[in-house]
C-alpha positions, 0 to 999 in steps of 0.5 A: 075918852072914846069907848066902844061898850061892847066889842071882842076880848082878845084875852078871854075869846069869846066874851066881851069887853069895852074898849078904849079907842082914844083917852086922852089927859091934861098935858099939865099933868106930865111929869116934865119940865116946865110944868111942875104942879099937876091939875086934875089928878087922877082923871085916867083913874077915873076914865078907867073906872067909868070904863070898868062900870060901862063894862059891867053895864053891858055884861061884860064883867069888867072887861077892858081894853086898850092899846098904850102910849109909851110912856103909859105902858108901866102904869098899866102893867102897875095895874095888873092889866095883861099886854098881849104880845100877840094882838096886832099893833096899832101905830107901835102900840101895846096891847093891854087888857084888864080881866074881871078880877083885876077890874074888881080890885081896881073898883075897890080901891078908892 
């Protein structure tokens, strides 16, 4: 994951957030053919949630952001996380942030 700790929020101007640039998982982890055990579960849960806590480290209150490969788009909106259809693509891709709120219940569900 790369993750810039400190930039602009779209959904809450004016304040900041962390921004996830890249992130990336194992391909073993897909859901497709060949490849039916996955390994590493839940390591974009955890990318996300080391997000959440750099975001609160640099007062930022949970903010994150990111732009969504398509076939993470569903699991991002499952989260809670807000697409924003008026921040700029990026390559096609969708825009999505998670508010303080949503990074709190996120945080407390081990």
């Amino acid at each position: 994951m790369i993750l810039k700790p400190k930039d602009r929020s779209k959904l809450d101007p004016g304040e900041c957030m962390a921004y996830i640039d890249y992130v990336a998982t194992a391909p073993w982890n897909l859901h497709c053919p060949p490849i039916q055990v996955g390994r590493l579960k839940l390591i974009g849960s955890i990318f996300l949630r080391a997000a959440i806590q750099v975001s609160d480290l640099h007062a930022c209150h949970g903010r994150v952001g990111l732009y969504a490969l398509p076939q993470a788009v569903k699991w991002y909106q499952d989260l809670g996380m807000l697409e924003l259809p008026s921040a700029i693509l990026r390559n096609g891709l969708r825009y999505f942030e998670m508010g303080p709120d949503t990074a709190q219940q996120f945080i407390s569900e081990e």
